[in-house]
Each structure stands twice: as structure tokens, then as C-alpha cells.
C-alpha positions in Angstrom: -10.2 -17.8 57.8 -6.9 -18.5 56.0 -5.6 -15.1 57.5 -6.6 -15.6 60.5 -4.7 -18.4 60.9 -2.3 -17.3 59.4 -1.7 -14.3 61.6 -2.4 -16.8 64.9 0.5 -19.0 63.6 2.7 -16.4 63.1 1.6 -14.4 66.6 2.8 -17.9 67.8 6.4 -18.3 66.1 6.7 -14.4 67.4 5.9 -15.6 71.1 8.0 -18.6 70.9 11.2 -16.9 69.1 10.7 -14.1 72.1 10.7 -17.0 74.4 13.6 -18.0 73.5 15.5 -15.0 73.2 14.8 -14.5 77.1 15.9 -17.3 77.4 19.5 -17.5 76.0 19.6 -14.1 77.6 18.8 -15.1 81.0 21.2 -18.0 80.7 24.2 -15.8 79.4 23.1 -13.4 82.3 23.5 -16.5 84.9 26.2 -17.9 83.8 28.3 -14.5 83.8 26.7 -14.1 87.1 28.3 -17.4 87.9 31.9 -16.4 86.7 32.1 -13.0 88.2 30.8 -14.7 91.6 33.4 -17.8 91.3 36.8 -17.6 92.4 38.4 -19.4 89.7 39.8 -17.0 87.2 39.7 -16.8 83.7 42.7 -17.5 81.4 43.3 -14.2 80.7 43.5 -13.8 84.5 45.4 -16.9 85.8 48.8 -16.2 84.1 49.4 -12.4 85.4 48.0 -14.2 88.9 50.6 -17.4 88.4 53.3 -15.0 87.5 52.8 -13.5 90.6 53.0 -16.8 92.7 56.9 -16.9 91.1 59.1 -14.6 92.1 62.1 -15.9 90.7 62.2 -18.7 88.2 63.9 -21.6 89.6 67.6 -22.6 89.2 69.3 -25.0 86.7 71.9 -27.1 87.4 75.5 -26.6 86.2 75.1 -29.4 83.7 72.2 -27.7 81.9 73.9 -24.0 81.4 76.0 -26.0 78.6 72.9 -28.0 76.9 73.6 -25.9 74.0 77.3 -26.6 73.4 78.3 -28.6 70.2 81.0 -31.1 70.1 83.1 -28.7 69.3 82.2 -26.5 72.0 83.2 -29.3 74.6 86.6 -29.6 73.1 87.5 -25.7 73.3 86.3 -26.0 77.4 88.6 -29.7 77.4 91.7 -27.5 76.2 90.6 -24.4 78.4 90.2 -26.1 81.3 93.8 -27.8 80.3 95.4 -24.6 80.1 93.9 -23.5 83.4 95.1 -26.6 85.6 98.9 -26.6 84.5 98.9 -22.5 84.8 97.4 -22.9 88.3 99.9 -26.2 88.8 103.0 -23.2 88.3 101.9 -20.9 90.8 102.6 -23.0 93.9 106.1 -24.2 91.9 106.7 -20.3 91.3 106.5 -19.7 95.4 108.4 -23.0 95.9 111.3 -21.8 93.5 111.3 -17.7 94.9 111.2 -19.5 98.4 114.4 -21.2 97.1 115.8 -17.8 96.2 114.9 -16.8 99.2 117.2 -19.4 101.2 119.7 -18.6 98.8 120.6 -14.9 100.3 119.9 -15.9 104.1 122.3 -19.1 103.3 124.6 -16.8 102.0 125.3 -14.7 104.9 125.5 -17.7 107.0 127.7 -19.3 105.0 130.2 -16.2 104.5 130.6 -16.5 108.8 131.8 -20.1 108.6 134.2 -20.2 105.6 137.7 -20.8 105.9 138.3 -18.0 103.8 142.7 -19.1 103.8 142.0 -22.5 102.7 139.4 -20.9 99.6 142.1 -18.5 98.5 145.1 -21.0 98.6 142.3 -23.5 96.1 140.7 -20.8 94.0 142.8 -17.7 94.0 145.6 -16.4 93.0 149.2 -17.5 94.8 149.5 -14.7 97.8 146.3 -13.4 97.5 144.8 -12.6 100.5 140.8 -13.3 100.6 138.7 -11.8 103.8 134.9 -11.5 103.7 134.8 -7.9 103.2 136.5 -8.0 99.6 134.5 -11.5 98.8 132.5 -10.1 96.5 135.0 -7.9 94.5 137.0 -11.4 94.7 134.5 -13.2 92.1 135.7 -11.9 89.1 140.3 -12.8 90.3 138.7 -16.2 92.0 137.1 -19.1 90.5 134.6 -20.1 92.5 132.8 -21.4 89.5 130.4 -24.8 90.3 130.9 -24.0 94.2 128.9 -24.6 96.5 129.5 -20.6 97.8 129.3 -19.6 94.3 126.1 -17.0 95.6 126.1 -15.7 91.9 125.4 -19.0 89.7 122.7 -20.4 92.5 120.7 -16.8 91.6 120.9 -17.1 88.1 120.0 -20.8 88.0 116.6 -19.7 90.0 116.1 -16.6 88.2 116.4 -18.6 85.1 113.6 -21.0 86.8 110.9 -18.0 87.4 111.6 -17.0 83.6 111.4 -20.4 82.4 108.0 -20.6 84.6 106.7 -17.2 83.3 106.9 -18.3 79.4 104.5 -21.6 80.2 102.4 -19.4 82.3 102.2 -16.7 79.3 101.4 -19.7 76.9 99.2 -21.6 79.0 97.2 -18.4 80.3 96.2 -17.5 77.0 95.0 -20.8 76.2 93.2 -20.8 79.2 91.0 -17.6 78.4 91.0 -18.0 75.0 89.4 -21.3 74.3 86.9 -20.4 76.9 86.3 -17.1 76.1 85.2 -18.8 72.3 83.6 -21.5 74.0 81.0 -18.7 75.8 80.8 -16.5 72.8 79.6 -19.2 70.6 77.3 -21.1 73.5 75.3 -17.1 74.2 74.9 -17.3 70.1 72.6 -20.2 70.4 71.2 -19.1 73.3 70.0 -15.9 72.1 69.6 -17.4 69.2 66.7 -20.1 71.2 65.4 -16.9 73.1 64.3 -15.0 70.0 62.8 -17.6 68.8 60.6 -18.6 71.3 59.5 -15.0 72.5 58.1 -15.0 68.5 56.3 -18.0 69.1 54.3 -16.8 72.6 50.9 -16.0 72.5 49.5 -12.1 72.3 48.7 -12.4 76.0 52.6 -12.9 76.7 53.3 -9.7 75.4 50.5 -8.0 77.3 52.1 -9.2 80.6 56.1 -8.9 79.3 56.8 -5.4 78.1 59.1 -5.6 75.1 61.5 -3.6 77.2 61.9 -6.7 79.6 62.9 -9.2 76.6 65.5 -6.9 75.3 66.7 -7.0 78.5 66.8 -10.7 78.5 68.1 -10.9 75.1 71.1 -8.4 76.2 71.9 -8.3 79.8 70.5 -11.1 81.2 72.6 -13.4 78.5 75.8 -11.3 79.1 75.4 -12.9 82.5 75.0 -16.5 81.4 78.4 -15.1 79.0 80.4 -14.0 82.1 79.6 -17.5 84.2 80.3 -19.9 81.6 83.4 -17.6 79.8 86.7 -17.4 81.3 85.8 -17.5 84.8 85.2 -21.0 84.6 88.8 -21.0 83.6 89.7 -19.4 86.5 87.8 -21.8 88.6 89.9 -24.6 86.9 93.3 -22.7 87.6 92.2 -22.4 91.1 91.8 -26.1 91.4 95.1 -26.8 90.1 96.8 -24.1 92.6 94.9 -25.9 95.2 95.3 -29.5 94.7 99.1 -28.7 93.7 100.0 -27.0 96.8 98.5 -29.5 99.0 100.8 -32.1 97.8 103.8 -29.9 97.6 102.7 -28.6 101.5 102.7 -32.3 102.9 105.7 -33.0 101.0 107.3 -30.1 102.5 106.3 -29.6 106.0 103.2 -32.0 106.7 103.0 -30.5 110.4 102.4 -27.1 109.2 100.5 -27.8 106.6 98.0 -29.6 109.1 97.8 -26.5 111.3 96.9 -24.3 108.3 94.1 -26.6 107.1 92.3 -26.0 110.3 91.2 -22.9 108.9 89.7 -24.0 105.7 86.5 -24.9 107.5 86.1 -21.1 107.7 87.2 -20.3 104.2 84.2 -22.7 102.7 82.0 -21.4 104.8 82.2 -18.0 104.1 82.3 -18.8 100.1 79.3 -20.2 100.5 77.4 -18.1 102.0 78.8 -15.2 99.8 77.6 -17.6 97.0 73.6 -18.1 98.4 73.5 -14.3 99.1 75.0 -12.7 95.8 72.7 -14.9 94.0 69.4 -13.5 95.4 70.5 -10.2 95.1 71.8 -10.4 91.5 68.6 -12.1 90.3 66.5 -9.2 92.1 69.0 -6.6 90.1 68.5 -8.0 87.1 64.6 -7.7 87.7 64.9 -4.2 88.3 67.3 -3.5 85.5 64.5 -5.4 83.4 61.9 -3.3 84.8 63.7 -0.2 84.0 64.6 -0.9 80.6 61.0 -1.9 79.8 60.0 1.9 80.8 62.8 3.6 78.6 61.6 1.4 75.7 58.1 2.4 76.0 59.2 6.0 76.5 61.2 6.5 73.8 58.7 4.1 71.2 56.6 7.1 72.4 58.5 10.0 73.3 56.2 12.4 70.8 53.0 11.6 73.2 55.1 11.7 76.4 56.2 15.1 75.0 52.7 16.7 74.8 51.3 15.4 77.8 54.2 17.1 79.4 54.9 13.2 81.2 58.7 13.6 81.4 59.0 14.1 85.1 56.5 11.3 85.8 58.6 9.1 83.3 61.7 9.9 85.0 60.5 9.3 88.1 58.9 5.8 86.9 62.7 4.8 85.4 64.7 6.2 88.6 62.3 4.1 91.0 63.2 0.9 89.5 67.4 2.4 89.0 66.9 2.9 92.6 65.8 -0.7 93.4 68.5 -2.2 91.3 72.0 0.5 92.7 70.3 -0.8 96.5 70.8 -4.7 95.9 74.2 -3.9 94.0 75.1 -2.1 96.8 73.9 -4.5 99.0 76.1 -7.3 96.9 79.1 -5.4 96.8 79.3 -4.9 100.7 78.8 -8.7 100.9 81.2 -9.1 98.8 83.9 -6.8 100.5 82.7 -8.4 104.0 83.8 -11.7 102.5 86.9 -11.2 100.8 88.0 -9.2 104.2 86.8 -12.2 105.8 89.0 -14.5 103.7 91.9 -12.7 104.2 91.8 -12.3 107.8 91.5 -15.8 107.8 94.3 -16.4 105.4 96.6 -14.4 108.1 95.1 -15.9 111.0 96.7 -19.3 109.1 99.7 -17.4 108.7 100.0 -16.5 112.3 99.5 -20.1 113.5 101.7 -21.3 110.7 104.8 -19.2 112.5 
């Protein structure tokens, strides 16, 4: 009796644990069933799927491409951009004084037409010498025409001596200029490949199954040598440009403010045409970039692997994987540099076209 009931209880538990069993199993059956027939993906899914909904991260402002700089940082960029205002403040003074020098040998042959050259000779010369305009010149050293106002040979030096004088500051303030911001970058990329390594060792493992490791050497190499090159010396230049600019706008009204007028009329066209150089090139350098990216993620996985790429006999596929994505990137450089020409030509054409209505 005892074993009978034993074996009923235990014919029971069987039938209850097998009940169960099909259960769970029918429920992890449904609810896959549910997941492979919803639309919503998994995590594993969503971030290769919101990757692909960005095609280009979005851009920072100018303020935020110097959110790494120390205090001392800013002060190197305070002097660089120093340096670069007063050398762009001597270029327009350089053309004002070689326009000077300039007069100086048209005056000259004016002047020469109306002297009195009897007068001159009987003042400065020698008694009985006789002083014509074809033996002026060999007359400098017998005559003194010393602090003259036709003394052709002290006005040249006095300007030449102005262009030198000019050319030392330049020299000095040049090299401040792409110095301190050349320092100012160098130390600004440290930290920021310094930030970049760090946080690529702190992603998750599915990071690095989306980003080949050939992409964030990239990033760590190229990509920041870009960030180097925008925030290094050409900011300087930008700065010295400024100073060119706003200096020779005051020295044009000072000057002539009627022709300075009709050569502003063009400066519409100028902007425009920077602009629109600026939207473009932008595009296409952050679609080269991707490529280079691309490219140097295959070389890195080749050569990590080069004894298996050997055996299989892949090196023709391989190189035709790396040239695809060389290919991509030498057609958007391309691309950039004949924008680039297009606008520069289209600058200068406009420059002369100011020049034209200028004379």
C-alpha cells in the first residue's frame, strides 16, 4: 500500500515537473516568437541601426574646439593673436610706404622738367659750373643738394630705410605669431588625444564590434592632426588677416574715400564666395576623413593578420577592399581641391574686377 502510493505520488511530481517544463518552454518559444516578429530591435541591434541614421556627427561651435585649453593655453593664443594683428597692421603701411617710393621716381622726372637748373647751380654748386639735366645726376657728388627738396637720392633711402625698418617688426612679430600658436595647438591635441584614449578604453565590447580598431587609430592620428591644423597657426593667420583688413580700410578712407567706396562694391562677392567654399570643403573633408578611416581600419586588420591573409591567398581581395575606400577618399579630395581652385580664381577675378573699377 505504502508503495503504491508512493509510486502514485511520485508518477504525480513527474507529471507536474513535465507540466511545467512545457510550459517554460512554450513561453520562451512565444516570447522569442514575439521578438523575432516585432520591429523593435534588440540592443545589440539598435546601435549599428542608430549609427546608420548618423552620417556625420554634428558640428561644435568655435568656442568648444578650445574647451581643453589651460590658462596658460589662452595666454599663448592672447600673444599669438597679438603678434598676428600688428604683422597684418604692417602690410597695408608696407604698400602705403613702396607707394611712396613709387611717387618718388614719377615725381622725379617731373620735377627735373620744371627746375631752374641756373638758379640751382649758382646756390649749390660750384662758382661757373654749368648744371643741365643731362649731367644732374653725375652733379650729386660736386653739388650739395643735401636736405633738398630734389635731393632724389636721400627721399630713396629715407623709404628704403622704412621697408627695412618694417621688415625687422614683421620678422619679430611673425614668429610670435606662429610660434605661440603653433604651442598653443600642440599642447591643446595632447589633451585631446589624451581624452580620446581614454574614453575608447572605457566603451563597451559592442563598441568595438561596430568600430574597427583601424578607425580609432585613425581618429587618434589623422582625425586630431586636423583639429591641430584648425586651431594651430592658421588661426594666426586668420588674426593677421583681420588686422590687414581693418587697417587698410582706415588707411583707404583716409586716403581716397571715393575709391575706396567703389572697391567695396565688390566685397559682397568676395564673402559670398568664402562662404560657400567654406559649407562645401567641409562636407567633403568630413566624407574624406571617413574613407581614410575606412581604409586604415582594413590595413590594420590585414596586417594584425597578414599570416591568414597569406594562406588563403586573400591579397588581391584585400587590396581591392583598401583601394575601394582610397578611391572614395582621392574623389572628394579631388572634388575639394577643384572647389578650392574655382574659388580662389573666383577671388582673384574679383580682386581685378575692383582694380579695373578702381582705375
Amino acid at each position: 500500500m505504502t508503495d503504491n502510493h508512493g509510486a502514485y505520488i511520485s508518477d504525480n511530481n513527474e507529471e507536474i515537473i513535465d507540466v511545467y517544463h512545457n510550459d517554460i518552454i512554450n513561453k520562451n518559444v512565444t516570447s522569442s516568437n514575439e521578438k523575432e516578429n516585432s520591429n523593435e530591435p534588440n540592443s545589440l541591434e539598435r546601435l549599428p541601426n542608430e549609427k546608420k541614421k548618423k552620417k556625420f556627427a554634428g558640428t561644435v561651435s568655435v568656442a568648444s574646439l578650445f574647451r581643453y585649453a589651460t590658462a596658460l593655453d589662452v595666454i599663448y593664443m592672447l600673444v599669438g593673436t597679438v603678434g598676428g594683428l600688428g604683422n597684418g597692421v604692417l602690410l597695408p603701411i608696407m604698400v602705403l610706404v613702396f607707394g611712396d617710393l613709387l611717387n618718388s621716381f614719377t615725381d622725379r622726372s617731373t620735377d627735373l622738367c620744371g627746375l631752374n637748373f641756373t638758379a640751382i647751380a649758382s646756390i649749390y654748386c660750384p662758382p661757373g659750373y654749368q648744371l643741365t639735366a643731362s649731367n644732374y645726376l653725375s652733379s650729386l657728388s660736386i653739388c650739395n643738394f643735401n636736405e633738398t627738396s630734389f635731393d632724389f637720392q636721400s627721399q630713396i633711402q629715407k623709404q628704403v630705410l622704412y621697408l627695412v625698418v618694417l621688415g625687422c617688426i614683421g620678422i619679430v612679430l611673425g614668429y610670435v605669431q606662429v610660434l605661440f600658436w603653433s604651442v598653443a595647438a600642440e599642447r591643446q591635441t595632447k589633451a585631446i588625444r589624451k581624452k580620446l584614449f581614454q574614453s575608447i578604453l572605457r566603451k563597451e565590447i559592442v563598441y568595438f564590434d561596430i568600430h574597427k580598431a583601424g578607425e580609432l587609430n585613425t581618429k587618434l592620428t589623422d582625425d586630431v592632426n586636423k583639429i591641430h591644423d584648425g586651431i594651430g597657426d592658421k588661426l594666426g593667420s586668420t588674426s593677421q588677416f583681420l588686422g590687414a583688413f581693418f587697417t587698410g580700410f582706415i588707411l583707404g578712407f583716409v586716403k581716397g574715400w571715393k575709391l575706396t567706396l567703389v572697391i567695396l562694391s565688390i566685397s559682397p562677392l568676395l564673402f559670398s564666395s568664402a562662404v560657400l567654399f567654406s559649407k562645401l570643403a567641409s562636407g567633403l573633408t568630413a566624407m574624406e576623413l571617413k574613407a581614410y578611416g575606412k581604409a586604415g581600419a582594413i590595413a590594420e586588420e590585414v596586417f594584425s593578420s597578414i599570416r591568414t591573409v597569406l594562406s588563403y591567398n586573400g591579397q588581391e581581395r584585400e587590396e581591392k577592399r583598401y583601394e575601394q575606400h582610397l578611391g572614395e577618399a582621392k574623389r572628394n579630395g579631388i572634388k575639394k581641391g577643384a572647389i578650392n581652385g574655382f574659388t580662389m580664381g573666383s577671388v582673384w577675378f574679383f580682386i581685378y574686377c575692383a582694380y579695373s573699377l578702381g582705375i
